[in-house]
C-alpha positions as CSV (number, residue, x, y, z in Angstrom):
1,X,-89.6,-100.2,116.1
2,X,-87.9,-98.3,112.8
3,X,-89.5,-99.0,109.4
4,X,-87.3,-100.7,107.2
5,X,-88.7,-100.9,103.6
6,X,-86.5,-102.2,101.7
7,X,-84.0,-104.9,102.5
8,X,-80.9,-105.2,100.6
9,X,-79.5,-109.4,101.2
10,X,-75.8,-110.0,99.9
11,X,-74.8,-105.6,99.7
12,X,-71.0,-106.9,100.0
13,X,-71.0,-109.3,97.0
14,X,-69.2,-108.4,94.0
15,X,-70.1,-109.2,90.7
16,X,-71.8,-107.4,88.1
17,X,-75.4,-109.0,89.1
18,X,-78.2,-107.0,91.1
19,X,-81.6,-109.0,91.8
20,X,-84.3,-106.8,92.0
21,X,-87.6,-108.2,93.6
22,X,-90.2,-105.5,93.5
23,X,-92.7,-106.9,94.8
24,X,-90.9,-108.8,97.4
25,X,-93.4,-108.5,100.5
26,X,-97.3,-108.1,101.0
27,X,-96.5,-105.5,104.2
28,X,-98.6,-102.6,104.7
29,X,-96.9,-100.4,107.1
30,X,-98.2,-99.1,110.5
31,X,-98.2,-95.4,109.2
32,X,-100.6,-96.7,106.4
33,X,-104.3,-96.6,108.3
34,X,-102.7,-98.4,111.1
35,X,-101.4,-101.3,109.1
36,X,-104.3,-102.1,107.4
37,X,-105.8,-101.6,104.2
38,X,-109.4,-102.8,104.5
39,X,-108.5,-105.9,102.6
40,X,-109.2,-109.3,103.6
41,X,-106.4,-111.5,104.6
42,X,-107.0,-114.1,102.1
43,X,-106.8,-111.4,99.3
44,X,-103.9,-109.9,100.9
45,X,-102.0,-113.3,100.7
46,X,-102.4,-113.2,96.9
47,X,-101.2,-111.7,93.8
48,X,-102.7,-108.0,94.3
49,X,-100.6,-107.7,97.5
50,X,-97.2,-109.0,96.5
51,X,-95.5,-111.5,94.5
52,X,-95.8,-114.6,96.0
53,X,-92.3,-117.1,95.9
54,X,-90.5,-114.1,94.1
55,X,-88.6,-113.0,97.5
56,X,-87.3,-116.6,97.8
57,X,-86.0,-117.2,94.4
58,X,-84.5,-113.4,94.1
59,X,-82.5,-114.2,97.9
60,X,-81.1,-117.3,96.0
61,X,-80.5,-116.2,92.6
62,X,-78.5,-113.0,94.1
63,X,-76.6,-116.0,96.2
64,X,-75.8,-117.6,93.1
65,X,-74.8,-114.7,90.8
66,X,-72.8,-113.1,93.9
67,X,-74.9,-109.8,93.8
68,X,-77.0,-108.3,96.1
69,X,-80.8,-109.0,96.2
70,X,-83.0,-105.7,96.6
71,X,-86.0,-106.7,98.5
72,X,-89.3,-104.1,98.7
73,X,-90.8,-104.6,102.2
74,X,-94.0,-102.9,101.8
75,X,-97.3,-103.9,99.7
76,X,-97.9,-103.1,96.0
77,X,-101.3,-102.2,97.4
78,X,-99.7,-99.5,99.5
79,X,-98.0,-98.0,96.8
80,X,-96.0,-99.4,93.8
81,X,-92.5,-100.0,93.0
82,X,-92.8,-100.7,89.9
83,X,-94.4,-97.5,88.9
84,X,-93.5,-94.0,88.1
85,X,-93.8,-91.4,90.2
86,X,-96.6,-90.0,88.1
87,X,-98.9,-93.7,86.7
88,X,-102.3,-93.4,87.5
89,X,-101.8,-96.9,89.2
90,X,-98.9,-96.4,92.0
91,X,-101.7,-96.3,94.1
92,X,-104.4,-98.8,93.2
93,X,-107.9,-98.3,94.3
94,X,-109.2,-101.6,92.6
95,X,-107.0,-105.0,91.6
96,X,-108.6,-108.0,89.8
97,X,-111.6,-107.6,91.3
98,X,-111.2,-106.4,95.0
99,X,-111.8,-102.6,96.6
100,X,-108.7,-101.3,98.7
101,X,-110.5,-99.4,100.9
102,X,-107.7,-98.0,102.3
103,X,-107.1,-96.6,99.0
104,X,-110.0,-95.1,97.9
105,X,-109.8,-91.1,97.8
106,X,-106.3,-91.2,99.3
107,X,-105.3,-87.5,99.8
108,X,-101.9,-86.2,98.2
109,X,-100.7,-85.9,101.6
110,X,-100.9,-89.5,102.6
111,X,-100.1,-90.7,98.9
112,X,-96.7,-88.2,99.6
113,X,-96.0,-89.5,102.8
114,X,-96.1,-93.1,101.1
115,X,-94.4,-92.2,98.1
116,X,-91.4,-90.4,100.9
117,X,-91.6,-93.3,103.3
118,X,-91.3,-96.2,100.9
119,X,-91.2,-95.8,97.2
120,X,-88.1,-93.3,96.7
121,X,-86.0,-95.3,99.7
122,X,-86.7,-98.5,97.9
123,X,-85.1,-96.3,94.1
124,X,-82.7,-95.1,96.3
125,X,-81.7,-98.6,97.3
126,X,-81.4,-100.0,93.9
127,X,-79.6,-96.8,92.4
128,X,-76.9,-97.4,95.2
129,X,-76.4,-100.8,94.7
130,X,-76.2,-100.8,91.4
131,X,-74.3,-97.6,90.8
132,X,-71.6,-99.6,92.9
133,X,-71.1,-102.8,90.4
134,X,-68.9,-102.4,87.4
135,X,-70.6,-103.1,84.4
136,X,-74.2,-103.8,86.3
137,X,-76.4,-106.1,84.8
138,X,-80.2,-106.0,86.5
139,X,-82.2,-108.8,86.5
140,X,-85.6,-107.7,88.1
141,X,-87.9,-111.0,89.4
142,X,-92.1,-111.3,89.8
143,X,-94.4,-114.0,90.0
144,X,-97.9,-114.5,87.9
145,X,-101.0,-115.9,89.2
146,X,-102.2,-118.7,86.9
147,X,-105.6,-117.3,86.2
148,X,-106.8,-114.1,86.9
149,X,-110.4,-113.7,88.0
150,X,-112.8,-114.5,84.8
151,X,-109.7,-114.5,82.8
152,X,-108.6,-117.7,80.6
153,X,-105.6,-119.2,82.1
154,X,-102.1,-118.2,81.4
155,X,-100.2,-121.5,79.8
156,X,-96.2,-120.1,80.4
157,X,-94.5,-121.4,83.0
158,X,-92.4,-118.6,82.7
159,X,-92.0,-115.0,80.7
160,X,-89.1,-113.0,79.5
161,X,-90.4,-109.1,79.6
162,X,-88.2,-106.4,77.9
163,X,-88.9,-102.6,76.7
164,X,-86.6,-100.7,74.2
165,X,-83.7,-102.7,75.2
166,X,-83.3,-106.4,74.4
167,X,-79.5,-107.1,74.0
168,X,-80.0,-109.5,77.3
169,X,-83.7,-110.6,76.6
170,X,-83.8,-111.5,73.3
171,X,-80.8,-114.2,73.5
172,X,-82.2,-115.4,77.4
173,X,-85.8,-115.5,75.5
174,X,-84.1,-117.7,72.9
175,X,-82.0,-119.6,75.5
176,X,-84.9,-120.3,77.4
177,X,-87.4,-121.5,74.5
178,X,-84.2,-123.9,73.8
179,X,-85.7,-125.7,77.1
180,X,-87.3,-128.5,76.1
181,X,-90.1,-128.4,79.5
182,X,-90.7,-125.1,79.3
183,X,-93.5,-122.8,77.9
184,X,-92.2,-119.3,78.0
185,X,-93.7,-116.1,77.1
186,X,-92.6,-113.4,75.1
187,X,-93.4,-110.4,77.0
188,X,-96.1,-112.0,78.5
189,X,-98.2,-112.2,80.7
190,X,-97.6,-108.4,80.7
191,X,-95.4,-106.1,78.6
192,X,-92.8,-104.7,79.6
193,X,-92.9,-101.5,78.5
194,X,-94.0,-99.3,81.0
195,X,-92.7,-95.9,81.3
196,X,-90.8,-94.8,84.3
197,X,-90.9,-98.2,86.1
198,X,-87.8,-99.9,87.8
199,X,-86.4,-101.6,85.1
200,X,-86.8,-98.3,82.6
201,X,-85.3,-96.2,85.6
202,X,-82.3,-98.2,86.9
203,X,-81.1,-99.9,83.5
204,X,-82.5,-98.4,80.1
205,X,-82.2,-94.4,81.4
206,X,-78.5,-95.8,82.3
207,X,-77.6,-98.0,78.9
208,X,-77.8,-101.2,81.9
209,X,-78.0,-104.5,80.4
210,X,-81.9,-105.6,82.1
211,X,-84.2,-108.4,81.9
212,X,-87.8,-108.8,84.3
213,X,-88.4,-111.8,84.8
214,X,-92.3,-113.3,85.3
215,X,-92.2,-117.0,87.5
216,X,-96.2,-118.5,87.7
217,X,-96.5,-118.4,91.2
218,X,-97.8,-121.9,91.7
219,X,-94.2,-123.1,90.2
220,X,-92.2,-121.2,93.3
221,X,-94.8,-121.7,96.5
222,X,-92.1,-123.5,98.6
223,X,-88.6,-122.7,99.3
224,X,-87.1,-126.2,98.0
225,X,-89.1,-124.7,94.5
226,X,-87.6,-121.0,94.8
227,X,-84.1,-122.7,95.3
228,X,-84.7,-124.9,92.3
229,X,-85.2,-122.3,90.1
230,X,-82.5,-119.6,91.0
231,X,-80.4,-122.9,90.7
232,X,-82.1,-123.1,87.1
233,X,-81.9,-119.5,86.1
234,X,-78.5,-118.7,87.3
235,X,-76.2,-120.8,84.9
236,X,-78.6,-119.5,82.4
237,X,-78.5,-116.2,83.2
238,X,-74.2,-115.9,83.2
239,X,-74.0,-118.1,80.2
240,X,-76.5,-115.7,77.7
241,X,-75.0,-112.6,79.2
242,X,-71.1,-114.1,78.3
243,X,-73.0,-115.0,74.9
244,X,-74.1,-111.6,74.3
245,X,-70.8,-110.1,75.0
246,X,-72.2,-107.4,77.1
């Protein structure tokens, strides 16, 4: 059976929208140690390995805003999306406290063949799709784990993440803090200044309006929650964009 890994849901649909989801899927190919990364499955069904409820609400939200969702199909734990070619942590050899074995003194021919077999298809995927909207706009989606391990917990329910550009995430940052429920952080609980990952790639290096972003992942564990919030987001989303004139 052919590798696949990326997923692209909704390539047909129009508008100016693409939903990136990065860390869509906590799938470590057969090619990588036989499927398996020396992980336990419990760990593998958390944060480190993917972002859990971001695939659902990126499917919806692409629905919603009639653009495509781009969907990774292959662990962060395998190798990165959301890195550049060259970060010392596309391949990670140790993630809030667990060993990847399958990681540890990974050759450059096996880190290659990853970087050949997953990463550049899934760039490739997102350069197509949106090199064929007019006027794209990206909108890249991740999830947060409450708490990491020994770590206070994190209080937003939901953060805005922006680099050099902000002409879409300072007004949806604004928007959203408007929200009366919500507790929403300002580039937090990362930054989202990282050189040379998707969002710096496939909007900034292109003068793309771009926003990442960051659900807690125990607000989107079911599908009638993913649902909700794309259903939340989207108006948002198309209403600060007309706002912004962009």
């Amino acid at each position: 059976m052919t590798y696949h890994p990326v997923v692209i849901d909704g390539a047909d649909r129009g508008g100016r929208w693409a939903v990136l989801c990065d860390h869509a899927s906590n799938e470590v190919p057969d090619f990588v140690n036989g499927g398996c990364l020396g992980v336990a499955p419990d760990d593998m069904a958390r944060h480190i390995a993917y972002d859990p409820g971001a695939e659902g609400v990126s499917r919806a939200l692409g629905a919603m805003l009639d653009g495509p969702a781009i969907l990774s199909r292959f662990s962060r734990l395998v190798i990165d999306p959301n890195r550049g070619e060259e970060d010392p942590t596309l391949i990670m050899q140790l993630y809030d406290g667990t060993i990847i074995p399958g990681n540890r003194g990974i050759s450059d021919i096996d880190a290659g063949e990853r970087l050949r077999r997953c990463h550049r298809p899934y760039h490739d995927a997102v350069a197509q799709m949106a090199a064929a909207r007019r006027a794209p706009v990206l909108v890249s989606v991740h999830s947060f784990t409450p708490q990491l391990r020994g770590r206070p917990p994190r209080p937003w329910q939901i953060g805005v993440l922006y680099s050099t550009d902000t002409r879409l995430a300072r007004p949806l940052l604004a928007r959203l803090r408007a929200e009366p429920d919500l507790s929403v952080g300002d580039n937090q609980p990362y930054t989202g200044h990282l050189p040379g990952d998707t969002i710096a790639r496939h909007g900034i290096e292109h003068a793309r309006p771009n926003v990442l972003i960051e659900l807690r992942n125990d607000l989107i564990a079911t599908e009638a929650q993913q649902k909700a919030w794309a259903a939340r987001l989207a108006p948002i989303l198309i209403e600060t964009l007309a706002d912004a004139n962009l």
